[in-house]
BAROFI-185262 format. One record per residue (C-alpha): x, y, z; residue in three letters. Coordinates in steps of 0.5 Angstrom, whole numbers, padded with zeros to 4 digits, always signed. Layout:
N
XYZALA
...
***
This chain:
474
+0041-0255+0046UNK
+0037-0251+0040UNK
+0035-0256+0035UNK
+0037-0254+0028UNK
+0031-0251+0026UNK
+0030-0246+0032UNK
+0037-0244+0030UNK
+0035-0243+0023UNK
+0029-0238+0025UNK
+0034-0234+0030UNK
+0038-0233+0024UNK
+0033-0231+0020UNK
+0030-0226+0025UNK
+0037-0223+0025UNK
+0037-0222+0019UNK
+0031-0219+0019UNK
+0033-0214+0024UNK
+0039-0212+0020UNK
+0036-0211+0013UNK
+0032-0204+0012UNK
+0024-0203+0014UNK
+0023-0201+0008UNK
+0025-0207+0004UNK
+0020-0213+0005UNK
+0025-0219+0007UNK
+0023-0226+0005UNK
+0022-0229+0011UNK
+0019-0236+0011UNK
+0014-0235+0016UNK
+0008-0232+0014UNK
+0007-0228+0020UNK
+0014-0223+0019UNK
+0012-0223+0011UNK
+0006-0219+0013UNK
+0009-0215+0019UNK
+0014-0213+0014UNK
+0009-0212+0008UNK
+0005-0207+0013UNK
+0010-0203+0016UNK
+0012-0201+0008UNK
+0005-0199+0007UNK
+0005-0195+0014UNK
+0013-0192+0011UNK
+0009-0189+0004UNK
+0003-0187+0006UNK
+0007-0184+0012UNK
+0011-0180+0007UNK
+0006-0178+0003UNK
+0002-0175+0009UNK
+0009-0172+0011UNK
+0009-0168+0003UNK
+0001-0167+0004UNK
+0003-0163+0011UNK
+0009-0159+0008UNK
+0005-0157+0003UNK
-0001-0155+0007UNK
+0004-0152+0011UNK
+0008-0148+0005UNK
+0000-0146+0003UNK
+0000-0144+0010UNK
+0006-0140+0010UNK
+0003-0136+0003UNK
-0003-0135+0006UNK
-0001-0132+0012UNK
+0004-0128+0008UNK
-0001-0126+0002UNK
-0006-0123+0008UNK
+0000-0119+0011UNK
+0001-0116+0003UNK
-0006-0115+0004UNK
-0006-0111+0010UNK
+0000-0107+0008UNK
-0004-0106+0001UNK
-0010-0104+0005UNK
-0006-0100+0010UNK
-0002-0097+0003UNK
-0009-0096+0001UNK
-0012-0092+0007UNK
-0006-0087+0007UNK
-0007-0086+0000UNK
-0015-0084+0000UNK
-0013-0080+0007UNK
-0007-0076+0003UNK
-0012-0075-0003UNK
-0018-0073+0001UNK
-0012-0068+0005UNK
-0010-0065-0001UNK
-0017-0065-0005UNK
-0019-0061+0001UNK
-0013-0057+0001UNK
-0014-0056-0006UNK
-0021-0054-0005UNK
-0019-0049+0001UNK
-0014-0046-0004UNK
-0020-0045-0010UNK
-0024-0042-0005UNK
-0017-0038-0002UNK
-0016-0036-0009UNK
-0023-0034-0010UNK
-0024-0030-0004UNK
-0018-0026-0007UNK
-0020-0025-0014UNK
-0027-0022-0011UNK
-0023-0018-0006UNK
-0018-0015-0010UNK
-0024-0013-0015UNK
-0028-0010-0009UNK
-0022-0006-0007UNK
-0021-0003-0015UNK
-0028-0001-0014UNK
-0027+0003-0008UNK
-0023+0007-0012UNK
-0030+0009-0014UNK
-0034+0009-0008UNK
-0031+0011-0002UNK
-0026+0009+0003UNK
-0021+0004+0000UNK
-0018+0003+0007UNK
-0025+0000+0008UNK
-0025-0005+0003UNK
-0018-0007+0004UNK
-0020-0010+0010UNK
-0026-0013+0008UNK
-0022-0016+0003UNK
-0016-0019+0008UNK
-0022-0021+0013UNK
-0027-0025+0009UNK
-0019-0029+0006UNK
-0017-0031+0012UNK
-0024-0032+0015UNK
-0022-0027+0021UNK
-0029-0023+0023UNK
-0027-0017+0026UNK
-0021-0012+0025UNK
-0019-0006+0025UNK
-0014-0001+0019UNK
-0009+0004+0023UNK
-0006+0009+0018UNK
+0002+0011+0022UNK
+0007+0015+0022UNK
+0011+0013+0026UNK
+0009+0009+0034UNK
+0005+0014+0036UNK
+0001+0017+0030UNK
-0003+0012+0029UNK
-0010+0014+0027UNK
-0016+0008+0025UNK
-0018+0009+0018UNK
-0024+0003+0019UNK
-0026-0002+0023UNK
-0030-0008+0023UNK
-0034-0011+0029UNK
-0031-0007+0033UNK
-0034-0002+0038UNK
-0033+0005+0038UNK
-0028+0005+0032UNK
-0026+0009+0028UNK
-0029+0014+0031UNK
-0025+0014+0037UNK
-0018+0015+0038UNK
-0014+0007+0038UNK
-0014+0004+0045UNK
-0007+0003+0049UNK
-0007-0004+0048UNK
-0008-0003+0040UNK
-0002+0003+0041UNK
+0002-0004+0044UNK
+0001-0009+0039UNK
+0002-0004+0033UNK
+0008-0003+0037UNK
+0011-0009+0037UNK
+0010-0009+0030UNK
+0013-0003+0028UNK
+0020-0005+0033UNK
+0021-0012+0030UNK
+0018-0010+0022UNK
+0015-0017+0023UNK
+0008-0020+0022UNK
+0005-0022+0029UNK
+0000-0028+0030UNK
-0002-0030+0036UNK
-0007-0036+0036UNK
-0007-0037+0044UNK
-0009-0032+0049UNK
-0007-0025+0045UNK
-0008-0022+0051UNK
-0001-0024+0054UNK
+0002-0021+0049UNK
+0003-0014+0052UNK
+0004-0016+0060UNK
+0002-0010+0064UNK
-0004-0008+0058UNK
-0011-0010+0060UNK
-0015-0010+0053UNK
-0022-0006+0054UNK
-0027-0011+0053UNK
-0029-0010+0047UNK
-0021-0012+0045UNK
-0020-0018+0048UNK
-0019-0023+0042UNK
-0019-0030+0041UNK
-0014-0030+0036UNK
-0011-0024+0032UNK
-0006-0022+0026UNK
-0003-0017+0026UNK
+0001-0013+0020UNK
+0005-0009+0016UNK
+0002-0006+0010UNK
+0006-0004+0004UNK
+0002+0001-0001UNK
+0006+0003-0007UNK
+0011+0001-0005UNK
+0012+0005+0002UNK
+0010+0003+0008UNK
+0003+0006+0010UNK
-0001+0002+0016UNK
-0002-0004+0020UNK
-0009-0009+0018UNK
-0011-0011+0026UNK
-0016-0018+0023UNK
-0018-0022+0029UNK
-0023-0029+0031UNK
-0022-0033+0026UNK
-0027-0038+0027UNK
-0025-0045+0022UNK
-0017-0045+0026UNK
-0013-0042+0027UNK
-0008-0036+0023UNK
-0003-0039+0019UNK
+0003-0037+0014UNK
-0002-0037+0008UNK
-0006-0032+0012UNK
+0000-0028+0012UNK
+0002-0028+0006UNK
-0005-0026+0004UNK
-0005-0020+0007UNK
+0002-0018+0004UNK
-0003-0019-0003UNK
-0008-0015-0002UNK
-0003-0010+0001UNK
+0001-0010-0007UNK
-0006-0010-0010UNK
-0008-0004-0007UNK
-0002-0001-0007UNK
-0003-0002-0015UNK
-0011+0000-0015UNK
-0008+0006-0011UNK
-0003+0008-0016UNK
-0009+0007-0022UNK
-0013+0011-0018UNK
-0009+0017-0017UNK
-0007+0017-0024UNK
-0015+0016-0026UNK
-0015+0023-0021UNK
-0010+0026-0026UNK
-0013+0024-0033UNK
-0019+0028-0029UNK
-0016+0033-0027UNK
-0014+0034-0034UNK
-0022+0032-0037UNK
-0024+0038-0033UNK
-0019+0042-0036UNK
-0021+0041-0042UNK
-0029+0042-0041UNK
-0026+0049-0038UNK
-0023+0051-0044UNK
-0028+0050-0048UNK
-0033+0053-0044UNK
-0029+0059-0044UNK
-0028+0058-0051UNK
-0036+0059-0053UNK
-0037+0066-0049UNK
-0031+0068-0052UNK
-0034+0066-0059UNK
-0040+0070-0057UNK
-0041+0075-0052UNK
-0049+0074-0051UNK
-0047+0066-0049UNK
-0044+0069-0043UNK
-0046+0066-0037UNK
-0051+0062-0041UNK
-0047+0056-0041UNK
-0047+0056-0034UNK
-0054+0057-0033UNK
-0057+0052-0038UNK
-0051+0047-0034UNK
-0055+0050-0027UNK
-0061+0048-0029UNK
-0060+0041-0032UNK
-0057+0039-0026UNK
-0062+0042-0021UNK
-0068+0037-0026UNK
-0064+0032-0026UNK
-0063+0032-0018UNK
-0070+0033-0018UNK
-0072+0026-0024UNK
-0067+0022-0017UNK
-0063+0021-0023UNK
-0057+0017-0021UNK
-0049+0021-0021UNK
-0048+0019-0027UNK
-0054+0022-0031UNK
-0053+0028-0027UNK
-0045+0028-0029UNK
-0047+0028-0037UNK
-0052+0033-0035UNK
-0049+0038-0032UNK
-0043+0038-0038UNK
-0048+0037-0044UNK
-0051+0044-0042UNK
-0044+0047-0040UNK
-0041+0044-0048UNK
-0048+0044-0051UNK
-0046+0050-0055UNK
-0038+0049-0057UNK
-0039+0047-0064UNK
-0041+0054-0064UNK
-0034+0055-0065UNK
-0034+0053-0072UNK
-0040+0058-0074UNK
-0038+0064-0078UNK
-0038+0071-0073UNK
-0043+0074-0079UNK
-0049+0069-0078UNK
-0048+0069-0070UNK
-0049+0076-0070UNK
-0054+0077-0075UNK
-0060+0082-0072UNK
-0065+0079-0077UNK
-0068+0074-0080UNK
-0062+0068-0083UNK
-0062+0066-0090UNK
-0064+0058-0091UNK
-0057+0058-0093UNK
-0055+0061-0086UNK
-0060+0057-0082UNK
-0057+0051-0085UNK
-0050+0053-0082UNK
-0053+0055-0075UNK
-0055+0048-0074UNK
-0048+0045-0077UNK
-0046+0047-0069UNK
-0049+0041-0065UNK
-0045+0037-0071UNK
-0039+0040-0070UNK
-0040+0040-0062UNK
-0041+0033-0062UNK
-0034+0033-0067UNK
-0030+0036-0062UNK
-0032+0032-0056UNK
-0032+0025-0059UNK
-0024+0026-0060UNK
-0024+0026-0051UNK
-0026+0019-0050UNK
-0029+0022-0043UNK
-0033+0027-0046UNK
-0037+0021-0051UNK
-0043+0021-0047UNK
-0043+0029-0046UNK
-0042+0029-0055UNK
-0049+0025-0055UNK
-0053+0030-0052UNK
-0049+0036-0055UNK
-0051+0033-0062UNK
-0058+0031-0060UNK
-0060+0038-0055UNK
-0064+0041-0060UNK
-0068+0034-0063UNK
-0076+0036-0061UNK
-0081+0030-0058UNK
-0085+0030-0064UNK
-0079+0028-0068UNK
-0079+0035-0072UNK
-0073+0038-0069UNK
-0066+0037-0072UNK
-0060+0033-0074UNK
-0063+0027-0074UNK
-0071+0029-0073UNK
-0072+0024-0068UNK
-0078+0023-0064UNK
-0079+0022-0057UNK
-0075+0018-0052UNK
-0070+0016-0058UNK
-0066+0022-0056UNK
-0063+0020-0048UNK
-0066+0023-0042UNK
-0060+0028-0042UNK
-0061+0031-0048UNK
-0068+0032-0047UNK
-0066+0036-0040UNK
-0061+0040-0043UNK
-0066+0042-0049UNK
-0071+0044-0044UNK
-0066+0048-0039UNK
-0062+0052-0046UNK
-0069+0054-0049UNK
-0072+0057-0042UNK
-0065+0060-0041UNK
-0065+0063-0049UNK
-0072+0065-0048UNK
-0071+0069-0042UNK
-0063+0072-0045UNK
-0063+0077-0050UNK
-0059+0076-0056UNK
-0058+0080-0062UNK
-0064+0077-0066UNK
-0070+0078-0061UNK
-0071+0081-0054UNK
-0071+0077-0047UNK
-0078+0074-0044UNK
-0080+0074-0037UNK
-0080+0068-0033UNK
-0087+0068-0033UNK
-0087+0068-0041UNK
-0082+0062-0041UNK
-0085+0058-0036UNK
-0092+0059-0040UNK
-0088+0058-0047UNK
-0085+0051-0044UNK
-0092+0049-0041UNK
-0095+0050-0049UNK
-0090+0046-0053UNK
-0090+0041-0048UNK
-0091+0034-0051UNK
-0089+0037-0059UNK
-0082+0040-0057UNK
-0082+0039-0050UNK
-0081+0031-0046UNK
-0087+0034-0041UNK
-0084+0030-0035UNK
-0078+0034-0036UNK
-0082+0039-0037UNK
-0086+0039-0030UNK
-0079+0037-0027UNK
-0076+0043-0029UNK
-0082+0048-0027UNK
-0082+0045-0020UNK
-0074+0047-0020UNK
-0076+0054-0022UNK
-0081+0053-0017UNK
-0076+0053-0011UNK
-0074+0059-0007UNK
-0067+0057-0007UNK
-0067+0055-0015UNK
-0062+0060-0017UNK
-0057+0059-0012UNK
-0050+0057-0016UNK
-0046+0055-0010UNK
-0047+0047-0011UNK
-0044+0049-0018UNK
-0038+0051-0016UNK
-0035+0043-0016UNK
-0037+0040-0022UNK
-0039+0034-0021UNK
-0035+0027-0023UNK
-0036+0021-0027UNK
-0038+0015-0024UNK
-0036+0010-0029UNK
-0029+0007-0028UNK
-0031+0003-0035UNK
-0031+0010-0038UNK
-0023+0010-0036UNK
-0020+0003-0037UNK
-0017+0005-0044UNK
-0015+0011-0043UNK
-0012+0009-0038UNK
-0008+0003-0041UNK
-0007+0009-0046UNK
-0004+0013-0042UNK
+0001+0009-0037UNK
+0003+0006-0044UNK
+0006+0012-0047UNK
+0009+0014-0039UNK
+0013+0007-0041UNK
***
């Protein structure tokens, strides 16, 4: 039988296991105390170690979603620079587009002074889209089709246009749409070889709208930085309205000049019916300025002015009375005085057409002399312009061998030898030597090159009067 004391120990060790770990339980054996007092160390230092694990555990977490943001953030990054590097680049293309544009719609308006605008047109959408080569066809319907320029393609515009470029100016003109084809433009036109000088890499191929009519098709071919795109088609459709407009001016410009010459008509016969000596005189004196000019390789500009300054040099002429124009003798001062009014009056009348300013500027200054002694101004050397100076040279050889109411007409050997002594005093001698190797040419009176008056070459000169003249048609 347990005695009372191993009963006692079994009860307490019962209540031991009963109680919770955590709580120490008062045991009388010192042994249990202890274990008890261990095991509720271990259960808090476990508990702390279980936060600090759920702690690091939660940072863990953070962390691990802090570096994904981070990523996300990087990746965001990355396709924002890619987007700002696209659309810089897509900017920059467009600046460089936008000024290849401007230069080429300024280079067409040019060309309406130089020669063929078609020409420029071309170069114009071929230095816009990249292209390299190209061709621009005038049309009247499928089979009139005449190439008008052509860029880098051999044998153009010379020679008719090839079937194959009938084929694709066809399909054009049937479907009334740009074509563009970037991937073997051969296949186009199954059955149609292209000549080897026509076999492009790639092609665009479209209609062109001048002046609001429909009036060729530009050929452009091998771009070589990509492809041809629906910017390229629109740029084309551009330049086309532009040059449709440079085309307008152009024709209006024509007018305008037609109307100037009408003008310089009318006076010049203004002058010979004022005078009957200066009958032909005017002529002649505008011959001869412009066969020196030539003879100086003046540019066309100076052989314009030239040749219209000694055509008008006399019109103020017009404002001299009929008395002291026909007097056979000697002028009074008083009449003297008068006579020389006409370079003013000249340079009155024609300062009133803008066209004609420069003209005015040699009719005021024609009788100036080298020296300075000469009138209105007594302006000495090259303070008058060259024109002038030729002007003066010529009138005074054509007055010397003419004969007019006050004096008798020189021989030509006579004139040449009065220009050679006042060579250097009332004369410029360059324009002078100039003039007697003019003279001394077999065909030096040959006036068939008269028959066209020359143009003025200063589209400068025309911009006002224009913007005038397209203001009162509005």
């Amino acid at each position: 039988m347990p005695s009372v004391q191993d009963m006692r120990v079994e009860q307490e060790l019962s209540s031991a296991d009963g109680a919770s770990l955590s709580s120490p339980v008062p045991l009388s054996d010192p042994v249990l105390r202890a274990l008890g007092n261990v095991q509720s160390v271990y259960e808090k230092t476990w508990s702390h170690w279980q936060k600090q694990i759920e702690a690091l555990q939660q940072a863990a977490n953070q962390a691990a979603q802090l570096r994904e943001a981070q990523h996300q953030l990087q990746s965001e990054l990355q396709r924002t620079r890619a987007q700002l590097q696209q659309e810089k680049k897509r900017t920059q293309r467009h600046r460089e587009r936008a000024e290849r544009l401007a230069e080429g719609l300024k280079s067409i308006h040019r060309a309406l002074f130089e020669g063929n605008v078609f020409n420029l047109i071309l170069k114009a959408c071929l230095t816009i889209t990249g292209g390299t080569r190209g061709l621009y066809l005038t049309a009247w319907g499928e089979d009139q089709l005449r190439i008008r320029a052509a860029i880098d393609v051999d044998g153009y515009p010379q020679k008719p246009p090839s079937e194959y470029i009938r084929g694709l100016c066809r399909r054009v003109l049937s479907d009334k749409e740009t074509l563009v084809c970037n991937d073997e433009p051969a296949s186009l036109l199954p059955g149609i070889d292209a000549p080897s000088q026509e076999v492009f890499r790639n092609c665009l191929v479209a209609p062109v709208a001048l002046m609001r009519h429909f009036n060729g098709i530009v050929l452009l071919a091998d771009k070589l930085d990509g492809d041809f795109d629906e910017e390229d088609v629109d740029t084309v459709l551009n330049v086309g309205d532009q040059a449709g407009v440079a085309l307008e001016n152009q024709q209006l410009q024509y007018d305008l000049l037609q109307a100037y010459f009408s003008i310089v008509g009318v006076l010049a016969d203004a002058v010979e019916a004022k005078d009957p000596y200066t009958h032909g005189h005017c002529e002649q004196v505008a011959h001869f300025a412009r066969r020196t000019a030539e003879r100086m390789n003046l540019p066309q500009e100076m052989l314009s002015i030239v040749c219209y300054g000694g055509l008008l040099h006399d019109i103020g002429k017009i404002g001299v009375c009929d008395g002291v124009l026909h007097k056979p003798g000697q002028l009074m001062p008083e009449e003297w005085e008068l006579m020389r009014s006409h370079v003013r009056v000249g340079r009155d009348l024609l300062a009133r057409v803008p066209i004609l300013d420069s003209v005015a500027d040699v009719v005021l200054h024609h009788h100036e002399r080298f020296d300075g002694k000469g009138y209105p101004d007594g302006l000495p050397g090259e303070q008058t312009s060259l024109a002038a100076r030729i002007v003066c040279v010529a009138d005074a050889y054509c007055a010397m061998i003419s004969k007019r109411s006050y004096k008798e007409s020189m021989t030509s050997e006579e004139a040449r030898a009065e220009l050679q002594r006042c060579k250097g005093t009332h004369f410029d001698p360059a324009v002078v030597e100039a003039f007697l190797a003019v003279l001394d040419e077999p065909e030096h009176e040959d006036r068939e090159s008269d028959a066209e008056l020359p143009a003025f070459d200063r589209p400068e000169e025309f911009h006002h009067v224009v913007r005038a003249h397209q203001d009162r048609r509005k």
